[in-house]
C-alpha positions in Angstrom: -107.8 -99.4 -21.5 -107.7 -102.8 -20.7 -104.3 -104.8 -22.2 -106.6 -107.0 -24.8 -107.4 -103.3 -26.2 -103.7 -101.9 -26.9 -101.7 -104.2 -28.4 -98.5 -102.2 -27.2 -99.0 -102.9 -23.4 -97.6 -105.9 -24.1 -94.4 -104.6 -26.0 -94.1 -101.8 -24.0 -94.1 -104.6 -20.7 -91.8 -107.3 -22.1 -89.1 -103.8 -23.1 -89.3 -102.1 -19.7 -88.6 -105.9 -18.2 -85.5 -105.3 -20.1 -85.0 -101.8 -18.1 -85.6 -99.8 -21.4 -86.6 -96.6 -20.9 -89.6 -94.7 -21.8 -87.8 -92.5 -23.9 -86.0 -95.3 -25.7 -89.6 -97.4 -26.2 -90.8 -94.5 -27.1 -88.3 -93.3 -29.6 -88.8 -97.0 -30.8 -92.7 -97.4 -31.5 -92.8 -93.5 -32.6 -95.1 -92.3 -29.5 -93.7 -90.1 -26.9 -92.5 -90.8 -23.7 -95.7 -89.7 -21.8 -97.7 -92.1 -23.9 -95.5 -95.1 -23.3 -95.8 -94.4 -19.8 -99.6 -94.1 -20.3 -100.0 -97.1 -21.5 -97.2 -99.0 -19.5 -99.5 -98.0 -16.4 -102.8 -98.8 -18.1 -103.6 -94.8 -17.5 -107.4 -94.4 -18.8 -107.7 -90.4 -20.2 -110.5 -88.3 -19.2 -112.9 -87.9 -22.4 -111.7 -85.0 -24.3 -114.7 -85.9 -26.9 -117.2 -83.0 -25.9 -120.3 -85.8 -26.0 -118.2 -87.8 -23.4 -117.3 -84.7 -21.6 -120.5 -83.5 -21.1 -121.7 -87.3 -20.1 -119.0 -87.0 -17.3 -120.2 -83.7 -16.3 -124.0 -84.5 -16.0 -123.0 -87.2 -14.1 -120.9 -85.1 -11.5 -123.9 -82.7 -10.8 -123.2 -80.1 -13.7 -122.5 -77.3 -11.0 -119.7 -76.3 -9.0 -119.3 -78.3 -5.6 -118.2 -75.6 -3.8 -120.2 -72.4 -5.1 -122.9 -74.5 -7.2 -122.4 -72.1 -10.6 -122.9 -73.6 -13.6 -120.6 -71.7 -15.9 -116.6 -72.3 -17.0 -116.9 -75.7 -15.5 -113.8 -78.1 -14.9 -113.1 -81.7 -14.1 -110.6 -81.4 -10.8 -108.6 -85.0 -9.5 -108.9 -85.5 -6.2 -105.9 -87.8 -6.2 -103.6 -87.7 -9.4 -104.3 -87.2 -12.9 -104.0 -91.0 -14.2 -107.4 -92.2 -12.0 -110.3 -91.6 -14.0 -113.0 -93.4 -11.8 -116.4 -91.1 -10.8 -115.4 -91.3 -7.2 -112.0 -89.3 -8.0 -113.7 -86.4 -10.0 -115.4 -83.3 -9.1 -116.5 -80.5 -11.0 -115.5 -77.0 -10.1 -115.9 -73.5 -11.6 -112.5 -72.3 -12.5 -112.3 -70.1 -10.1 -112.1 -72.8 -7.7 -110.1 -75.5 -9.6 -107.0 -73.0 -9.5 -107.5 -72.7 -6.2 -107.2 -76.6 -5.2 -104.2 -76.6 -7.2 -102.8 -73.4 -5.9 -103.4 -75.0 -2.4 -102.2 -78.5 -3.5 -98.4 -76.9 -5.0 -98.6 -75.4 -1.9 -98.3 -78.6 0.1 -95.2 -79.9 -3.0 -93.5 -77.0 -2.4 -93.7 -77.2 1.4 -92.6 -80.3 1.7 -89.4 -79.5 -0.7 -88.5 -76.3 1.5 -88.1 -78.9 5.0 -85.6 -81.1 2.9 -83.4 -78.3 2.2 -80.8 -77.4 4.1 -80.9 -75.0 6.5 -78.0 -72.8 4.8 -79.3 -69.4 3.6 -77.6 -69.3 0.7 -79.2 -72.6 -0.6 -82.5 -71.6 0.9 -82.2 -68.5 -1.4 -81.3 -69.9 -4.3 -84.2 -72.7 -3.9 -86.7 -69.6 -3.3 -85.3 -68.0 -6.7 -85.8 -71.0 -8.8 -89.1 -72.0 -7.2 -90.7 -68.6 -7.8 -89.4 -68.4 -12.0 -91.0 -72.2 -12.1 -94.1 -71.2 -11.0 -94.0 -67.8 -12.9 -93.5 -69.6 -16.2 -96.9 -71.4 -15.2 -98.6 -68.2 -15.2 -98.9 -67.4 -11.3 -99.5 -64.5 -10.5 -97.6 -62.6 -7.5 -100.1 -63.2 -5.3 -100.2 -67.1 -6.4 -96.5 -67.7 -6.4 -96.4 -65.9 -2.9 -98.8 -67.9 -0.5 -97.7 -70.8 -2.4 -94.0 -70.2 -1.0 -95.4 -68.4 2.6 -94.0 -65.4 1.2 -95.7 -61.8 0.5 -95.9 -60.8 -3.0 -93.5 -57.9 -2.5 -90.7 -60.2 -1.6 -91.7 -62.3 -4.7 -91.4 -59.0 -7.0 -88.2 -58.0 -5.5 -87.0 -61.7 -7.0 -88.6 -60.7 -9.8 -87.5 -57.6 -10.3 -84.0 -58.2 -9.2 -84.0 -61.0 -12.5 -84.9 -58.4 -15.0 
């Protein structure tokens, strides 16, 4: 999306120079926050037109990279979600695709847990909180606890102790 093609960049520019926020833009032009910030950072999506998504596909090698099946493919970013280029997309089955993102929450999460303190109260509480966040994305047990380095009978005691 080049600036020449939204005529918004430009508006959306000249208001953050005045510190605006997205939400207040937003609010403003009647588009949502995310898309301000979309367009702000000249964020190209990846084609959600099946014709387009299927040309992106074929041109990624229409299999799996790491088990080379051809069924329930999808698109994976190597590095973020706003780079579109060919060189930043694989295809993988699902199967795999949860797995990369299992592995790279993993990573987030570790990285949060050696900024905590080393109090056990906070690092319980932080533990508790991580573990309902990723719950309400739909991990399972299993998920939630290698994410966290935790087995997935401590992770249903948290549960459990909750309901």
């Amino acid at each position: 999306m080049n600036m020449e093609n939204n005529p918004l960049q430009n508006i959306i520019i000249e208001l953050r120079e005045k510190r605006w926020t997205y939400q207040e833009i937003g609010d403003t032009l009647k588009i949502s926050r995310q898309r301000v910030h979309q367009i702000y950072k000249n964020y190209t999506p990846v084609p959600w037109n099946k014709k387009e998504r299927d040309g992106v596909m074929v041109a990624l090698g229409s299999k799996c990279k790491v088990c080379k099946t051809t069924r329930n493919l999808e698109i994976h970013h190597k590095n973020g979600r706003t780079n579109n280029k060919k060189k930043n997309l694989v295809l993988l089955c699902r199967k795999h695709h949860r797995e990369k993102e299992t592995k790279r929450q993993a990573k987030k999460i570790t990285k949060e847990v050696k900024y905590i303190s080393k109090t056990r109260i906070q690092k319980k509480e932080f533990f508790e909180k991580a573990v309902w966040d990723l719950k309400t994305q739909g991990k399972t047990l299993r998920e939630i606890g290698y994410i966290l380095g935790k087995s997935h009978n401590w992770v249903w005691l948290i549960v459990k102790k909750k309901l």
